[in-house]
C-alpha positions in Angstrom: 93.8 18.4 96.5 93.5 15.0 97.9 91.1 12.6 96.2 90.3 8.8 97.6 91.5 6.4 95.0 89.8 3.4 97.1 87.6 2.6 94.4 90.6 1.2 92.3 92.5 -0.7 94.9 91.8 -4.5 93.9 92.6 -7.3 96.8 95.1 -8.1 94.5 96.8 -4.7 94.5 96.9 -4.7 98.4 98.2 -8.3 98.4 101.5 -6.4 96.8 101.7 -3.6 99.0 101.1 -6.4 101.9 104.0 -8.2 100.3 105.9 -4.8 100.3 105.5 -3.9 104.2 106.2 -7.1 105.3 109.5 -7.3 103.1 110.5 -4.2 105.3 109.5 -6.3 108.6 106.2 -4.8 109.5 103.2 -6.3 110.7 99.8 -6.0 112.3 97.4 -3.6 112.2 99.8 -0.8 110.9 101.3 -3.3 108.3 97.7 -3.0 107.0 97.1 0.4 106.7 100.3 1.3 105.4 99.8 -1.3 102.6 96.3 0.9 101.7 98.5 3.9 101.9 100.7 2.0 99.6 97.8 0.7 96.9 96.6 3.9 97.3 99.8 6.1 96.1 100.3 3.6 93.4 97.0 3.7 91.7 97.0 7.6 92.6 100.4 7.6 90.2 99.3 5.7 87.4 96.3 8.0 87.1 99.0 10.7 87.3 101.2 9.7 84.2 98.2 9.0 82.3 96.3 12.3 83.0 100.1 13.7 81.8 100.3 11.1 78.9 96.6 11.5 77.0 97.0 14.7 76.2 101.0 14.4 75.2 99.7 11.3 73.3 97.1 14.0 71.5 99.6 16.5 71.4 103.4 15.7 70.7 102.4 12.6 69.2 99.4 12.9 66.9 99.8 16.7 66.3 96.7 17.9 67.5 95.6 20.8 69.4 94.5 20.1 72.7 92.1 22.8 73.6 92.0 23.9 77.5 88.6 22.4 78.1 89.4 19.2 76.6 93.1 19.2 79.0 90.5 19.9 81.9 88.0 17.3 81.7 91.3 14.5 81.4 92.6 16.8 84.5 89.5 16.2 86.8 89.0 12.6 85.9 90.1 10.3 88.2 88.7 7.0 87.3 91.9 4.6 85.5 89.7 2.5 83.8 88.0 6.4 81.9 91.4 7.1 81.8 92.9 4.0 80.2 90.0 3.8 77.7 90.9 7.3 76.4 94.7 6.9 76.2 94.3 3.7 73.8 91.5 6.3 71.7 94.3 8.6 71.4 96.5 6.6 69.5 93.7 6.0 66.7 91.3 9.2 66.4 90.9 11.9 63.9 90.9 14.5 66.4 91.2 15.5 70.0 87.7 15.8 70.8 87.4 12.4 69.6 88.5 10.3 72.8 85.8 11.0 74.3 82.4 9.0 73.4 78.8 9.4 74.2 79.5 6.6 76.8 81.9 9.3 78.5 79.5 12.1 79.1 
């Protein structure tokens, strides 16, 4: 499955994978696209560990069950920000289903 994570690539972002391709002697109009491709795989991994880590954080940490629909709704997100707002929620709730909010629907 390949999803476009172009929503979450910040100039800033692609000024570091621009600092990246250049620091391997590339430049032009390739040195550009391969710093997207390089924003790009970077915010597609930090979306990665945390789909991995909110339910861990639910499960091996706080002791809760983690029902499969629950796992799938953190699986098919692929917003950070969703994502970032629900791993800090599952460090403090009283239960699973409680990461998610009426703001979440």
């Amino acid at each position: 499955m390949y999803l476009s994570y172009k929503s979450f690539i910040t100039e800033e972002l692609l000024d570091k994978g621009r600092a990246w391709v250049r620091a391997r002697g590339h430049t032009g109009v390739w040195a550009e696209i391969w710093a997207e491709v390089w924003a790009e795989g970077w915010v597609q991994g930090y979306i990665e560990e945390y789909v991995e880590n909110i339910p861990a954080m639910l499960d091996d940490v706080r002791g809760f069950s983690v029902p499969d629909t629950l796992r799938e709704h953190i699986t098919d997100c692929t917003d950070l920000a969703q994502l970032r707002r629900w791993l800090r929620r599952a460090a403090t709730v009283s239960a699973a289903e409680d990461i998610f909010t009426a703001e979440d629907a």
